[in-house]
DRENPA-3360 file (N, C-alpha, C; in nm, 2 decimals, always signed):
BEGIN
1 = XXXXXXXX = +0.86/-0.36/-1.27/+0.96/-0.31/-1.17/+0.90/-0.30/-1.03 ~ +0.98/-0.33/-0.96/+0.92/-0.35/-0.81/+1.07/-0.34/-0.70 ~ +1.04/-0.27/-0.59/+1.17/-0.26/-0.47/+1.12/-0.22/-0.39 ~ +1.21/-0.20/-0.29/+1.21/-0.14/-0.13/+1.23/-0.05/-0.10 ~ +1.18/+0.05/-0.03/+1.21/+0.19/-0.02/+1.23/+0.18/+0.19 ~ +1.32/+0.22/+0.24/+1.33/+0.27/+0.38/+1.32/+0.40/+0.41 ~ +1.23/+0.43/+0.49/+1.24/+0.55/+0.51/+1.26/+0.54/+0.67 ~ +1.36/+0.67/+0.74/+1.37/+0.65/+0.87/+1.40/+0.81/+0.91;
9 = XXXXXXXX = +1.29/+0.83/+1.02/+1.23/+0.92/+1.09/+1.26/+0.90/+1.22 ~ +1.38/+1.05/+1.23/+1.46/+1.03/+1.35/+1.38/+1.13/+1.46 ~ +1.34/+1.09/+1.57/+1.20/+1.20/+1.67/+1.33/+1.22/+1.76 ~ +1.28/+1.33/+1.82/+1.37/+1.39/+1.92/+1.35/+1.26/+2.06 ~ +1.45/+1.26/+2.13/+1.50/+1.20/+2.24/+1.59/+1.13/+2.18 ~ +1.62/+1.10/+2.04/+1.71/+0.96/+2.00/+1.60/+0.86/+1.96 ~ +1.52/+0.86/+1.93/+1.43/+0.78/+1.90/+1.39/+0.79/+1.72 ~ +1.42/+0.63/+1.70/+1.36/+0.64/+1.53/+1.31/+0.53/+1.48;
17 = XXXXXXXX = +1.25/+0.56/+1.43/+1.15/+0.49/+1.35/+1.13/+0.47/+1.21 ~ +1.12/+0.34/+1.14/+1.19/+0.27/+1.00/+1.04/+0.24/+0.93 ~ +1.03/+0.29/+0.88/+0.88/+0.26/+0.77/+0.95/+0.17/+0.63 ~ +0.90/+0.05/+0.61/+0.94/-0.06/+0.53/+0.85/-0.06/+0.44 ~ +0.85/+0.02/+0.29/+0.77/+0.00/+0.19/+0.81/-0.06/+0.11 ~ +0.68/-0.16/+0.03/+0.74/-0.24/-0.12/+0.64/-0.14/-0.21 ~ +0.74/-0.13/-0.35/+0.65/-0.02/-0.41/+0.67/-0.10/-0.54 ~ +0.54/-0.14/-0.62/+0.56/-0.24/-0.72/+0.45/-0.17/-0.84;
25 = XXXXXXXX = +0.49/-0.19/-0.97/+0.40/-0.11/-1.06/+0.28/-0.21/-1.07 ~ +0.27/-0.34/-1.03/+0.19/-0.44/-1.07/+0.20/-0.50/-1.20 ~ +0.09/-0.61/-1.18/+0.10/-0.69/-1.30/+0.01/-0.72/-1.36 ~ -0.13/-0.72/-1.27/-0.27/-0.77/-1.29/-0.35/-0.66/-1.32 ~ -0.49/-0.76/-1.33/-0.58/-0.68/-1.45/-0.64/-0.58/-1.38 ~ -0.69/-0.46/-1.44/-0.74/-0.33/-1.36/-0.92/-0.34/-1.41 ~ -1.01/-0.41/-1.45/-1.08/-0.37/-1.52/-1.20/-0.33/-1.36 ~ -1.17/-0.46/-1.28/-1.27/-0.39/-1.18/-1.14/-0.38/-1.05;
33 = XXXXXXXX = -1.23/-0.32/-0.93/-1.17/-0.31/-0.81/-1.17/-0.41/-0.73 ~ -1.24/-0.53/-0.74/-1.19/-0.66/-0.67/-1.06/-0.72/-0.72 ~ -1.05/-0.71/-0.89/-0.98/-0.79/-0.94/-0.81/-0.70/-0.89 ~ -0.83/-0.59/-0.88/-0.72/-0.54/-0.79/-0.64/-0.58/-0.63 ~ -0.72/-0.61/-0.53/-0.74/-0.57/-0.45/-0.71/-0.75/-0.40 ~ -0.77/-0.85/-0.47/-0.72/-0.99/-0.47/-0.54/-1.03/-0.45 ~ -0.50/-0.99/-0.61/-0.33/-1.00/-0.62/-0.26/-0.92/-0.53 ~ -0.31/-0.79/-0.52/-0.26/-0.70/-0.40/-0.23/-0.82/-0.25;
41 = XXXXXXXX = -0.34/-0.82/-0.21/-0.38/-0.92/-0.07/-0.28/-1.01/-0.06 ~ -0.26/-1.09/-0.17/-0.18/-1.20/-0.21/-0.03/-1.12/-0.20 ~ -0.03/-1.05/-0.26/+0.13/-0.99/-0.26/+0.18/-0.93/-0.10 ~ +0.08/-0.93/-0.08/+0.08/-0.91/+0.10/+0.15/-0.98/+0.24 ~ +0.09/-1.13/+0.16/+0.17/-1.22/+0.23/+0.29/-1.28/+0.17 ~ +0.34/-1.25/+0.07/+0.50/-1.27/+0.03/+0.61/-1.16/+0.04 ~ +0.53/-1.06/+0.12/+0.67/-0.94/+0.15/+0.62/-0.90/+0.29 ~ +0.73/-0.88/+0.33/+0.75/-0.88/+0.49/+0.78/-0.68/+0.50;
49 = XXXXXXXX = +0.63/-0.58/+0.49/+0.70/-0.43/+0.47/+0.57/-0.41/+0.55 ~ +0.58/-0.21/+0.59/+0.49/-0.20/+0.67/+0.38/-0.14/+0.58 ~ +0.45/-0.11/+0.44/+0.32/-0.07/+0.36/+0.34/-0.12/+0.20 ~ +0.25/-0.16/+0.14/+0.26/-0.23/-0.04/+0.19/-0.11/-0.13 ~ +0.23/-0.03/-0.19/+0.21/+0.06/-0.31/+0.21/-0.03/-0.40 ~ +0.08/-0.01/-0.51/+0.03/-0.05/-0.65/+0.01/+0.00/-0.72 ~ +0.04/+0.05/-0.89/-0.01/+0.13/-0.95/-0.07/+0.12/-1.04 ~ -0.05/-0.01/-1.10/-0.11/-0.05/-1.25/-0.26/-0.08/-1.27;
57 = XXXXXXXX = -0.33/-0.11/-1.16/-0.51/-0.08/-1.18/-0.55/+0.06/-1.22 ~ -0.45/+0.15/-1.18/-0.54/+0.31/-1.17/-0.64/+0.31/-1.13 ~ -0.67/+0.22/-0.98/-0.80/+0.25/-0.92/-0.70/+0.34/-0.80 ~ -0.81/+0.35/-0.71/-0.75/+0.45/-0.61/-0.83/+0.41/-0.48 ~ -0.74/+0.31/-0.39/-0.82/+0.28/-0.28/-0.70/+0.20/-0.17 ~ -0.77/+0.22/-0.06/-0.64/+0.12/+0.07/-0.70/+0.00/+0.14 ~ -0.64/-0.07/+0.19/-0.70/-0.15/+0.31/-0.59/-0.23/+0.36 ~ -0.62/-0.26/+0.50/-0.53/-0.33/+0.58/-0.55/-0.48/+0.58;
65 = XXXXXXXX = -0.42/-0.59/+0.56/-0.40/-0.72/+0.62/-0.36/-0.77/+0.70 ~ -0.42/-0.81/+0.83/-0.35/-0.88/+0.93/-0.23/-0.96/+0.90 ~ -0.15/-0.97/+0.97/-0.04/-1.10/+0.98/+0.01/-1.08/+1.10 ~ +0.07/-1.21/+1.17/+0.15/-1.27/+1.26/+0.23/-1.25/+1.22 ~ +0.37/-1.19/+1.37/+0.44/-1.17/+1.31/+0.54/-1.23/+1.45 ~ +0.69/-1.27/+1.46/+0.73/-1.35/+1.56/+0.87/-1.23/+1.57 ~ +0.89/-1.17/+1.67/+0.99/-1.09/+1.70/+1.16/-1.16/+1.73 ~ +1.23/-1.09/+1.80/+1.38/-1.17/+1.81/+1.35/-1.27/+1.98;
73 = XXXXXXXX = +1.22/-1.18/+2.03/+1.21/-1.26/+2.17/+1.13/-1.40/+2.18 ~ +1.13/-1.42/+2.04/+0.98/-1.54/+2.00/+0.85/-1.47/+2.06 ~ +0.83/-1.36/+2.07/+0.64/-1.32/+2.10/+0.63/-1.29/+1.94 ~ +0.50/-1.40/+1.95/+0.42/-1.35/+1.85/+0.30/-1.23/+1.91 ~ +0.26/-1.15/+1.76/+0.17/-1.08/+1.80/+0.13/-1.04/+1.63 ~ +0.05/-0.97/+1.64/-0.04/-0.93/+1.50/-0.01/-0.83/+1.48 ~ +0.00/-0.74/+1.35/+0.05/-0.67/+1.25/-0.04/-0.64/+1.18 ~ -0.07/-0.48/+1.14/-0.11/-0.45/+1.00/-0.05/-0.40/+0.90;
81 = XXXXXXXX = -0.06/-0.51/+0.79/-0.03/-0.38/+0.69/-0.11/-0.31/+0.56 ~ -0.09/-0.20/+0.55/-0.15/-0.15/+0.48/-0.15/-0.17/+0.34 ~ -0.24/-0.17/+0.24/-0.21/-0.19/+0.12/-0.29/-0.07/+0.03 ~ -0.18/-0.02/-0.07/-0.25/+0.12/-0.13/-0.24/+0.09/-0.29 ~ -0.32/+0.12/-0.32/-0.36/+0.17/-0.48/-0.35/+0.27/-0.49 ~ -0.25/+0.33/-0.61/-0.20/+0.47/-0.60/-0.32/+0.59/-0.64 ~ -0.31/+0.56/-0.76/-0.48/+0.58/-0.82/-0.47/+0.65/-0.99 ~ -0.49/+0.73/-1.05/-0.51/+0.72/-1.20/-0.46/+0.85/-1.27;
89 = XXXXXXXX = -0.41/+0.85/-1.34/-0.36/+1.03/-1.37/-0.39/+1.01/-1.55 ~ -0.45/+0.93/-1.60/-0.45/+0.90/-1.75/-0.64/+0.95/-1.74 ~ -0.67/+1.04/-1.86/-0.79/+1.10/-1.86/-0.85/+0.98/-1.97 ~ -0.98/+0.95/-1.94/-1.05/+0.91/-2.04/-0.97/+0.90/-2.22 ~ -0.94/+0.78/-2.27/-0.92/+0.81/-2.37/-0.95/+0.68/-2.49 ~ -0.93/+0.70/-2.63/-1.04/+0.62/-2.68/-0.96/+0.46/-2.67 ~ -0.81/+0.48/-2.62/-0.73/+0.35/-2.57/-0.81/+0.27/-2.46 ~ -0.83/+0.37/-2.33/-0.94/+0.31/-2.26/-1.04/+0.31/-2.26;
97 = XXXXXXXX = -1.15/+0.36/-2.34/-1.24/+0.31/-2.35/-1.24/+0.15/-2.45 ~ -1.17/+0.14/-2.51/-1.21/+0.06/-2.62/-1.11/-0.11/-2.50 ~ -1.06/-0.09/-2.42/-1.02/-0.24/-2.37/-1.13/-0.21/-2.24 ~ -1.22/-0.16/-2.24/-1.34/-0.12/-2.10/-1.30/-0.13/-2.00 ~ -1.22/-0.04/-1.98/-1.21/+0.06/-1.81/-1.31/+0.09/-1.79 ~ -1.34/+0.13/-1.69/-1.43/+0.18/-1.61/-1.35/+0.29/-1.60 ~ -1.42/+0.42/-1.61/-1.40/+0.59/-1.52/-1.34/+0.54/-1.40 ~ -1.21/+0.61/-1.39/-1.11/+0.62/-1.28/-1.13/+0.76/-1.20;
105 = XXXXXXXX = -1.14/+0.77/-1.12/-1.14/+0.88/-1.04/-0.98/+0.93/-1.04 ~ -0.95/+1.04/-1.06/-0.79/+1.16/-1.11/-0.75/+1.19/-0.99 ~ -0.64/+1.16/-0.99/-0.56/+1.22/-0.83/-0.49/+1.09/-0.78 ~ -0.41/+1.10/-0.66/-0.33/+1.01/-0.58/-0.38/+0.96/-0.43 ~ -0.40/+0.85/-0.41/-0.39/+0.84/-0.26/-0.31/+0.86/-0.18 ~ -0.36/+0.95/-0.05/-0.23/+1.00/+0.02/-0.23/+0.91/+0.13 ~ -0.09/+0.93/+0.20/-0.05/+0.81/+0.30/-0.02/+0.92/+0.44 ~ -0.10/+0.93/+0.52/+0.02/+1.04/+0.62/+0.06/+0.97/+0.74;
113 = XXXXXXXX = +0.20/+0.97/+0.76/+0.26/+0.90/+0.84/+0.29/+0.97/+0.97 ~ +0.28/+0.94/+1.08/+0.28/+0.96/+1.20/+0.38/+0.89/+1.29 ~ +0.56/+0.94/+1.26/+0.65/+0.86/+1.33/+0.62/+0.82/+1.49 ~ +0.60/+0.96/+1.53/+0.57/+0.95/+1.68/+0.51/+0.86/+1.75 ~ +0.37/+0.81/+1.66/+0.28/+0.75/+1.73/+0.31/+0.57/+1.65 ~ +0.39/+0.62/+1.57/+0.43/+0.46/+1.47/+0.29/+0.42/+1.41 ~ +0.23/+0.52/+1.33/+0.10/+0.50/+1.27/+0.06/+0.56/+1.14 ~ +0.00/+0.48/+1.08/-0.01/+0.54/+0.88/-0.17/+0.58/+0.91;
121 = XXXXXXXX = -0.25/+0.66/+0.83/-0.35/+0.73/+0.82/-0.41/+0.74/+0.68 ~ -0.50/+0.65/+0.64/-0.59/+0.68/+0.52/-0.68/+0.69/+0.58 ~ -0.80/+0.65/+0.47/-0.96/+0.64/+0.56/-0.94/+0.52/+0.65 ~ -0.81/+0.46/+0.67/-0.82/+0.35/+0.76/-0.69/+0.36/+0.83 ~ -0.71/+0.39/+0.92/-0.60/+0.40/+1.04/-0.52/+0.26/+1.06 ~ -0.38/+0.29/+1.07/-0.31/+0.17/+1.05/-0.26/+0.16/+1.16 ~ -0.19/+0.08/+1.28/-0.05/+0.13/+1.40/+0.05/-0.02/+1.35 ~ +0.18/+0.02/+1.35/+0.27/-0.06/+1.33/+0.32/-0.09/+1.47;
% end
């Protein structure tokens, strides 16, 4: 399962701002955090959003991908976007141990959005 979520953050003067997420349960294999973080990358450049939510590694981590991007005036200019791994809420169990996971660190990555300044905030600061 995978879709689009819009969120729009109306700031005082009349001014608003549209946050374009793809939110996808994934498909690929979780055993390490490269092998995450590859398909993710890749899924990066076939959706046009300002942020990619993954959840099916149960790892827990972010990073940004450049892209070019061409507006309605033809300026190109460069874009990040963010890519998140949600992260793991299943405890140790003898299902995972026995296909070898690796220990997931428990809890969610959080995303804090910043309409005002049109900017996302992990340990890696993002500006749209």
């Amino acid at each position: 399962p995978a879709g689009f979520l819009r969120v729009v953050f109306s700031c005082n003067g009349g001014k608003a701002f549209t946050l374009r997420i793809f939110l996808t349960h994934g498909w690929w294999s979780g055993r390490y955090y490269s092998s995450s973080v590859f398909p993710l990358e890749k899924l990066a450049g076939d959706v046009e959003a300002d942020m990619i939510v993954c959840a099916h590694n149960h790892q827990k981590g972010a990073f940004t991908v450049q892209r070019f991007v061409c507006d309605h005036a033809n300026n190109v200019y460069q874009k990040e976007m963010l890519c998140v791994n949600t992260g793991c809420y299943l405890y140790p169990s003898s299902w995972v141990r026995s296909k070898g996971f690796r220990p997931a660190q428990h809890g969610a990555k959080s995303v804090m959005v910043r309409p005002y300044y049109k900017t996302l905030h992990t340990e890696t600061s993002v500006g749209l």
